[in-house]
C-alpha positions as CSV (number, residue, x, y, z in Angstrom):
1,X,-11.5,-10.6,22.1
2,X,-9.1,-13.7,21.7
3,X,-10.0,-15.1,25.5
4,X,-7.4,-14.5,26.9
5,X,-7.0,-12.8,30.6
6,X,-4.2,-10.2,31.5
7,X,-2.8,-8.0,34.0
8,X,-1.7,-4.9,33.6
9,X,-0.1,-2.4,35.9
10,X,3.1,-2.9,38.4
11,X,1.9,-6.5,40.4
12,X,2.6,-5.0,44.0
13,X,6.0,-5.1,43.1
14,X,7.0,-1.5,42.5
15,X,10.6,-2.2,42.2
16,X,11.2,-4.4,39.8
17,X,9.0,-2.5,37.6
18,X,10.7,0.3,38.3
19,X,14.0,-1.5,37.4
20,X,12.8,-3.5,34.0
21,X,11.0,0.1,32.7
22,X,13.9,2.1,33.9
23,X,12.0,4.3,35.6
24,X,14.2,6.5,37.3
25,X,13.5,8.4,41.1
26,X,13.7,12.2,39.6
27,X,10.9,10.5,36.7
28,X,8.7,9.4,39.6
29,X,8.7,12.7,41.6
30,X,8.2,14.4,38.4
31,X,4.8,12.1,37.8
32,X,3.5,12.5,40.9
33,X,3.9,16.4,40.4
34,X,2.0,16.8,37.6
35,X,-1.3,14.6,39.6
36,X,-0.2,11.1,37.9
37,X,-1.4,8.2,40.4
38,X,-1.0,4.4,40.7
39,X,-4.2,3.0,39.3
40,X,-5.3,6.2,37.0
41,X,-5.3,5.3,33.2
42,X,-2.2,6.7,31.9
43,X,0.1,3.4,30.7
44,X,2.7,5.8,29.0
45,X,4.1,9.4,30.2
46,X,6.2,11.3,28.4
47,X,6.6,8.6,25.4
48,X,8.0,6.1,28.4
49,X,5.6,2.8,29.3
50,X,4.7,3.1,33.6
51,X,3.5,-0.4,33.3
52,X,3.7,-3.7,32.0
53,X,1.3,-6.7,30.6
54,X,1.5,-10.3,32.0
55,X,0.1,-13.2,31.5
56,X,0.0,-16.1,34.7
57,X,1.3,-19.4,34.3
58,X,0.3,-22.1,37.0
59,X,0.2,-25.7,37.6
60,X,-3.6,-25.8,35.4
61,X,-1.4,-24.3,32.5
62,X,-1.5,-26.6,29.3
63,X,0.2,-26.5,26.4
64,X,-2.4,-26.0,24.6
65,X,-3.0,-22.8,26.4
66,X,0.4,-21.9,25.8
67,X,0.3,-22.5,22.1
68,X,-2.9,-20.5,21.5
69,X,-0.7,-17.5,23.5
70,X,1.6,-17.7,21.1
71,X,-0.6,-17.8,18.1
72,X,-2.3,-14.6,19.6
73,X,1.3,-12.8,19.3
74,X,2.0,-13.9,15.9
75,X,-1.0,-13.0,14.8
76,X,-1.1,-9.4,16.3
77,X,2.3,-8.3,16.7
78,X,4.4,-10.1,14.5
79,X,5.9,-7.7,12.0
80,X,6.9,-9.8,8.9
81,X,8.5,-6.6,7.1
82,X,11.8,-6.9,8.6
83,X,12.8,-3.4,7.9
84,X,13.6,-1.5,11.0
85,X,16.3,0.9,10.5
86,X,18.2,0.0,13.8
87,X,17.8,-2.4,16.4
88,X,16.8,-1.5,19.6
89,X,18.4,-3.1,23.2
90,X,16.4,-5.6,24.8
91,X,15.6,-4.4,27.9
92,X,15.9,-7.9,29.7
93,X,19.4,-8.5,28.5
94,X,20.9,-5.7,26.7
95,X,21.4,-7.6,23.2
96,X,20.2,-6.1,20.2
97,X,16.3,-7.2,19.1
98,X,15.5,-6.7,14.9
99,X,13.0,-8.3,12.8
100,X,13.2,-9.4,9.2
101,X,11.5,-10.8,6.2
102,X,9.6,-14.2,7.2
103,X,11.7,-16.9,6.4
104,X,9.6,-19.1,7.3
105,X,8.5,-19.8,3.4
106,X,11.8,-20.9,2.6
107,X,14.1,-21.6,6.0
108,X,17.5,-21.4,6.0
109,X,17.6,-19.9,2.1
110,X,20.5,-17.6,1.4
111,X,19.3,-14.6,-0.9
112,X,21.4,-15.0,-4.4
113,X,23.3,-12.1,-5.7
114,X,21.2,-11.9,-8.6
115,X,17.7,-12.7,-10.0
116,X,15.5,-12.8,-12.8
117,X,11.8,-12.7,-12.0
118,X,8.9,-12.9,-14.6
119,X,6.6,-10.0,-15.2
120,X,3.0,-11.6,-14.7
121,X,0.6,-8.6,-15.4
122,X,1.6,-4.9,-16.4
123,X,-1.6,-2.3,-14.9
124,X,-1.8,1.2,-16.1
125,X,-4.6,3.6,-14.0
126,X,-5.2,6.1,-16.5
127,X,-7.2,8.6,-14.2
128,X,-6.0,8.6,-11.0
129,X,-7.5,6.9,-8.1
130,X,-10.2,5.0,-10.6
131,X,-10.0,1.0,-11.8
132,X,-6.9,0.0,-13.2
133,X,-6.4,-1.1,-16.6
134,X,-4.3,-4.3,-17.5
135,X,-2.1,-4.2,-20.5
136,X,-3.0,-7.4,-22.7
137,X,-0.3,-9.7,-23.0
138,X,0.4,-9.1,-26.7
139,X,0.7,-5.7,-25.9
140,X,4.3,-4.4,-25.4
141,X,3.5,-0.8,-23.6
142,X,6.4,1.8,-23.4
143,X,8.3,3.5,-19.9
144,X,8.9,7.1,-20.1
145,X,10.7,9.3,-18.1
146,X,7.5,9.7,-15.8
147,X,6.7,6.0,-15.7
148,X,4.3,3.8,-17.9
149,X,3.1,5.6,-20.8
150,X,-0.4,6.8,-20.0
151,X,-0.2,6.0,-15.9
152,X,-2.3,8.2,-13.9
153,X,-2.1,11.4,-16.7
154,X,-5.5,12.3,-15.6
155,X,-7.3,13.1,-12.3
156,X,-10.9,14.2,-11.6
157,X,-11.5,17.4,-10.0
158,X,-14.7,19.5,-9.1
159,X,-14.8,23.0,-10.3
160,X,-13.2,25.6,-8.6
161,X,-11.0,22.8,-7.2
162,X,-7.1,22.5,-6.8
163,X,-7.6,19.1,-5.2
164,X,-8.1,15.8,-6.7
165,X,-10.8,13.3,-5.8
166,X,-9.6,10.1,-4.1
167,X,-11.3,6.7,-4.1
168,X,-10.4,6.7,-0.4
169,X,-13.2,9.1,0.3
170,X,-15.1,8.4,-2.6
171,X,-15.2,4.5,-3.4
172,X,-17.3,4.7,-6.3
173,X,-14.6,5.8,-8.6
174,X,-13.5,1.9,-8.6
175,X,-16.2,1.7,-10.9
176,X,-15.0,4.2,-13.8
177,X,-12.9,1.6,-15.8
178,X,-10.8,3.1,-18.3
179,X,-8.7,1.8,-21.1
180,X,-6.8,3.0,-24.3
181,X,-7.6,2.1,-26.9
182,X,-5.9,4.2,-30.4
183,X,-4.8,6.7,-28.6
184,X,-8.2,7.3,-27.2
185,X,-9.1,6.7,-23.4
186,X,-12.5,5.1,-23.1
187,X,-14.5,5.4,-20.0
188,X,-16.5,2.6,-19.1
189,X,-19.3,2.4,-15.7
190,X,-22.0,0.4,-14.7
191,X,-25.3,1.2,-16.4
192,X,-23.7,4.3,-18.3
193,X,-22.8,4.3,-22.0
194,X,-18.8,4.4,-22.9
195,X,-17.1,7.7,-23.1
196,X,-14.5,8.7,-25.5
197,X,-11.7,11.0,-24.8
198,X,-9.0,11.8,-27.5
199,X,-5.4,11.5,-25.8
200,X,-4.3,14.2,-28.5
201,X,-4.0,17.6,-26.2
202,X,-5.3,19.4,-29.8
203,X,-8.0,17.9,-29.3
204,X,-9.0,19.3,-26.9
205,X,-10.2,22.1,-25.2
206,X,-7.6,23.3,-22.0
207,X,-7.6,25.2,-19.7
208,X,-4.7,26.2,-17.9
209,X,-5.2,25.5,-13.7
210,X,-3.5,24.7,-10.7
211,X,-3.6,21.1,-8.9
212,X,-2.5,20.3,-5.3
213,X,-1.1,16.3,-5.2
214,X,0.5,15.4,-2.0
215,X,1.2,19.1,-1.0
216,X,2.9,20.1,-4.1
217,X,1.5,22.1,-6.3
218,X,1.5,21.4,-9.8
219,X,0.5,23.3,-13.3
220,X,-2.5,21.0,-14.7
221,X,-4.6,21.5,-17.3
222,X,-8.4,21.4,-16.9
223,X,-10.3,19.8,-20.1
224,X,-13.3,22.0,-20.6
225,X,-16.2,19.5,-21.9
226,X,-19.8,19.3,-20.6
227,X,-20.1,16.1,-21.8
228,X,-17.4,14.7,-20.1
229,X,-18.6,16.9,-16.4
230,X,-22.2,15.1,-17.4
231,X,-21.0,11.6,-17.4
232,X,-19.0,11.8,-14.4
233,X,-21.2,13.6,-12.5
234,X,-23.9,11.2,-13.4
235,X,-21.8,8.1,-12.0
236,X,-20.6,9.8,-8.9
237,X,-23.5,11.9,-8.0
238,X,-25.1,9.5,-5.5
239,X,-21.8,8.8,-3.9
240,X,-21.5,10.2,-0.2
241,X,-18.2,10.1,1.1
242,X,-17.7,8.7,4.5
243,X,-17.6,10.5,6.6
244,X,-19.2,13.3,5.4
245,X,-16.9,16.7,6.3
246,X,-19.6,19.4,5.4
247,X,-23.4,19.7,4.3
248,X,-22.2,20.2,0.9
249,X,-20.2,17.1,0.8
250,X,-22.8,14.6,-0.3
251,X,-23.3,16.2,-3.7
252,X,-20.7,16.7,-6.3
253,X,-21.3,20.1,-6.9
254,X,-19.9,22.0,-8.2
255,X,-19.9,19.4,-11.2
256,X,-16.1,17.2,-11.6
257,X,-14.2,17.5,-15.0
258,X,-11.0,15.7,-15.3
259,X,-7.3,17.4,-15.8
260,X,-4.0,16.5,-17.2
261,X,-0.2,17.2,-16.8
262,X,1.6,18.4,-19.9
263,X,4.6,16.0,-19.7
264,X,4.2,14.4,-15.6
265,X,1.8,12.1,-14.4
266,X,-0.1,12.2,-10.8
267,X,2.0,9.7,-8.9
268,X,1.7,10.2,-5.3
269,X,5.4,9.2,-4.0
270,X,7.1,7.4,-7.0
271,X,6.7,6.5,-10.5
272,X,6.1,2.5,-10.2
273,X,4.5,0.4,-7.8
274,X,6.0,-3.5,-7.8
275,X,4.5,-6.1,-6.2
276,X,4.9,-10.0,-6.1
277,X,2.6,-12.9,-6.9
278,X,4.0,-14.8,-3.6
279,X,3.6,-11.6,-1.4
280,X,0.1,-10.9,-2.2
281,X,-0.6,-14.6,-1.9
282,X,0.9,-15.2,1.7
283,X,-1.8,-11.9,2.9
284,X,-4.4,-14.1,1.1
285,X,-3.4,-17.1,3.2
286,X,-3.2,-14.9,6.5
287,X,-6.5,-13.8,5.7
288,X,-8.0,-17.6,5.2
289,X,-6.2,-19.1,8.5
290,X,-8.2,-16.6,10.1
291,X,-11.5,-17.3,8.8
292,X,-12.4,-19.6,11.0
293,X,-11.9,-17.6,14.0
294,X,-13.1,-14.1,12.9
295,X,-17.0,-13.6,11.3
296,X,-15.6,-10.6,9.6
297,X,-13.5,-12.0,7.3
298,X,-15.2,-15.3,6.8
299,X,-17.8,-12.4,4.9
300,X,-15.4,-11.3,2.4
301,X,-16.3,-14.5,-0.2
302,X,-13.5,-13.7,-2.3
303,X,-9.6,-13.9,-2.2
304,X,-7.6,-10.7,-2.7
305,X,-5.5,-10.9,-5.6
306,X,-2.3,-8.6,-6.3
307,X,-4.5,-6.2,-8.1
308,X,-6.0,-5.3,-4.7
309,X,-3.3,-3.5,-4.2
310,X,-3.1,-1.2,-7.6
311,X,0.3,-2.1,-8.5
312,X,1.7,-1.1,-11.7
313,X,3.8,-4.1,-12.0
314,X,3.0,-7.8,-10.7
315,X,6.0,-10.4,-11.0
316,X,6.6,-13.4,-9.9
317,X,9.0,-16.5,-10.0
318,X,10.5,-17.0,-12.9
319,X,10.4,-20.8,-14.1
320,X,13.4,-23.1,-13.0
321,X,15.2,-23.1,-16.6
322,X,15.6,-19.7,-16.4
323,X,19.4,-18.5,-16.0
324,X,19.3,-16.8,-11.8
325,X,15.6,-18.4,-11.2
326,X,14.2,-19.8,-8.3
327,X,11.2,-19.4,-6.4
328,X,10.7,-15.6,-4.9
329,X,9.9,-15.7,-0.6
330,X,7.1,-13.3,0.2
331,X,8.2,-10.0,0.8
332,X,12.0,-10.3,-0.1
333,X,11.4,-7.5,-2.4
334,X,11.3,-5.1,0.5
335,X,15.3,-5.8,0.1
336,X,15.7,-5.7,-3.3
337,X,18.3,-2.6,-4.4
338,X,16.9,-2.2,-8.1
339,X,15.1,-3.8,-11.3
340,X,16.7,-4.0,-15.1
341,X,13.5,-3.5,-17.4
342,X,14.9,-3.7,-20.6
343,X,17.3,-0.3,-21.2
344,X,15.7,1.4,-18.2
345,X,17.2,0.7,-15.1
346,X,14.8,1.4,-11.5
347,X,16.3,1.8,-8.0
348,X,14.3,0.1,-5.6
349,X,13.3,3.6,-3.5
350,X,11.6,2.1,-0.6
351,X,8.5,-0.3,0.3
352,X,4.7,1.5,-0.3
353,X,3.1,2.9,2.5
354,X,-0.7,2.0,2.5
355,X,-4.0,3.3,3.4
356,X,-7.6,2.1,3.5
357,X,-7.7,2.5,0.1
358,X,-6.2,-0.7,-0.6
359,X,-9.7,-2.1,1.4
360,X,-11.9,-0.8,-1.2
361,X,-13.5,-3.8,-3.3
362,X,-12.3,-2.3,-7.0
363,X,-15.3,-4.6,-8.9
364,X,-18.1,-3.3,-6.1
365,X,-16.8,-0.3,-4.9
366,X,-17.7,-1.9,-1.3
367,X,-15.5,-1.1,1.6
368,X,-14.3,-4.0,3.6
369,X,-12.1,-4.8,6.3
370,X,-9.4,-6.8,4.7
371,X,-6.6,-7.1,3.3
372,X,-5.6,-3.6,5.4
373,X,-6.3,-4.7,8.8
374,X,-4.3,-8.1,8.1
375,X,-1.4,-5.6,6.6
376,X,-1.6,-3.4,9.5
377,X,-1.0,-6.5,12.4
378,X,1.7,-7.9,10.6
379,X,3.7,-5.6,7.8
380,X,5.0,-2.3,9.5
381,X,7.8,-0.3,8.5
382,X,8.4,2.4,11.4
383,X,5.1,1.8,12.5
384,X,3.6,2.6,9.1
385,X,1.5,0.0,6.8
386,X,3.5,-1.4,4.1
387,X,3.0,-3.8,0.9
388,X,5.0,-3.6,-2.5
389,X,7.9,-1.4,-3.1
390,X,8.4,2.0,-4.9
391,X,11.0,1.8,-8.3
392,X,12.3,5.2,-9.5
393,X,14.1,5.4,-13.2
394,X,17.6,5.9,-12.8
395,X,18.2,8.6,-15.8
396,X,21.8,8.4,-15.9
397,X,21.9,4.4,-16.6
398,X,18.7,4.5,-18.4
399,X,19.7,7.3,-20.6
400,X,16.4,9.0,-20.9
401,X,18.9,12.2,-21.2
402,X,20.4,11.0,-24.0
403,X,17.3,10.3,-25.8
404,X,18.0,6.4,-25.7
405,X,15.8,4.2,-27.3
406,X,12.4,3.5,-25.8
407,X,12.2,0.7,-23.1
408,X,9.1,-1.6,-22.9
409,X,7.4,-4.0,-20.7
410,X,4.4,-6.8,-21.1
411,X,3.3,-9.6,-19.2
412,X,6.1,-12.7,-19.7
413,X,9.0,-11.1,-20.4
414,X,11.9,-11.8,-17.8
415,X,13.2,-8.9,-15.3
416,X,16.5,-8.8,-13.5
417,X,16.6,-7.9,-9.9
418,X,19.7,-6.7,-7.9
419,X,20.0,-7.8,-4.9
């Protein structure tokens, strides 16, 4: 793929392979009990590698080929999280091996012990798994004990259903762009006229049901509206998830109607999704270095903005006359602790896991190949996918309990990180 040979296997040298992969004799006897062979295709048994990969180095060897090795193992296996929860030994000298955030953006930049970020966009997904909704910038919007006001309160589920739909296997909810409006959710979609919904539960008609999100079952309540199960049906009902599970998959029948939570939203793992400006552009630049040497990508014709990756949040540095403000390195806030937002006080839980989901164009409802398969060569987290971090209220210091005042949040107001 990248032109470059390698060997793999042992290299007629059966000892020092057995001494660099600690392979010891009562592990060899049990291999070639159980029919394993030298040559067959098994590189690991019993979670331990047999083998190894090399690369030859002779007297034609140039630079340039050694440079373009390199690049090859940046570019595929270097993870830029820095997250690993303990470091392994090196098996070639015994000393302990970690990664951590890419410094490179700033080398040799001590983090601070505090920091005030601005917030740059504020995003609300009003039914879950559909287009996201940006808060204007006048707009103050309120954080309840749930999360933002409004965030992910509604899902879309077929009848007879306990499990919501998911853009991941049905990409044309992108397109259903919804936004309040007067405590009203309106429902906008390519060729179809707006819908109105009134965000007033007595106004509507409920029914009491049962949802499964992420395992857990939850008490929803299914709003009962034909004119509402007309409209979505008729924007989703030429969608055909890929792949396809059953013959009955390609229609959406029986016919979807959306459901609420009394007092909870939806939210997957936690209540808010943060992500930076700088983070999101570094995966940009990733993505454009590699242009030129991958057809696939050269394709996409757009950049991926933060939005790509349905934050709730988006900050970024605060300006240099701002008291703890300087310019934020990509992915530092995978070490963050926690984030002031006015009297509500987040702990910073964790960085996102992602899926393909985050590769689903949300203005076409195309699937593509970036930015997830850029994420997945070079931000892992215990060999998962990661990008942005999780932030769940802290009630005691926010004093939701106590019935505190409201906190608020909207695009330009100043943050303060703990680091």
């Amino acid at each position: 793929m990248s032109g470059i040979a390698m060997r793999t296997g042992r290299f007629c040298n059966p000892g020092a392979a057995r001494r660099w992969l600690d392979l010891t004799t009562p592990d060899l006897i049990r291999y070639a009990s159980l029919g394993y062979t030298c040559g067959d295709d098994n590189d690991i048994i019993a979670g331990k590698p047999v083998g190894a990969i090399r690369i030859s180095f002779g007297a034609m060897t140039s630079c340039e080929d050694i440079d373009r090795f390199v690049a090859f193992l940046v570019r595929h296996f270097h993870n830029y999280a820095g997250l690993q929860e303990s470091a392994k030994p090196n098996t070639l000298n015994s000393a302990p091996v970690a990664t951590r955030i890419d410094k490179c953006a700033n080398p040799g930049r001590p983090l601070s012990t505090g920091l005030q970020v601005t917030v740059d966009q504020v995003v609300i997904y009003p039914i879950k798994s559909c287009h996201g909704w940006s808060v204007p910038s006048d707009t103050p919007w309120e954080i309840t004990p749930s999360g933002l006001r409004y965030d992910r309160s509604f899902v879309i589920m077929r009848e007879n259903s306990t499990i919501p739909m998911q853009q991941k296997r049905y990409p044309r909810m992108a397109l259903i762009r919804p936004f309040i409006a007067d405590r009203q959710l309106v429902l906008n979609a390519p060729d179809h006229e707006s819908l109105v919904i009134s965000l007033d539960p007595a106004q509507l008609c409920l029914e009491t049901t049962q949802s499964m999100v992420c395992g857990s079952r939850m008490q929803t309540y299914r709003v009962l509206s034909n004119e509402i199960s007309t409209w979505l049906t008729s924007v989703l009902d030429h969608l055909s998830p890929t792949p396809p599970s059953s013959p009955t998959d390609s229609q959406l029948n029986p016919r979807p109607d959306i459901a609420k939570h009394s007092d909870m939203s939806f939210a997957n793992e936690s209540q808010i999704l943060l992500v930076t400006l700088e983070s999101a552009q570094r995966v940009s630049d990733w993505i454009a270095e590699e242009q030129d040497t991958d057809d696939s990508t050269a394709a996409v014709g757009k950049p991926f903005g933060p939005l790509q990756y349905r934050p709730n949040i988006v900050v970024k540095s605060a300006s240099h006359g701002t008291r703890h403000a300087r310019e934020i390195m990509p992915f530092e806030e995978l070490k963050w602790a926690g984030v002031a937002i006015g009297n509500s006080h987040f702990q910073v839980s964790g960085p996102c896991r992602r899926c393909q989901m985050i590769a689903i164009d949300q203005d076409s409802a195309q699937s593509l190949k970036e930015p997830y398969s850029t994420l997945a060569r070079k931000m892992r987290v215990d060999g998962k996918v990661v990008f942005g971090v999780y932030l769940d209220i802290v009630e005691e210091a926010t004093g939701f309990t106590r019935k505190a005042s409201a906190s608020f949040i909207q695009p330009g107001m100043l943050l303060d990180v703990s680091l």
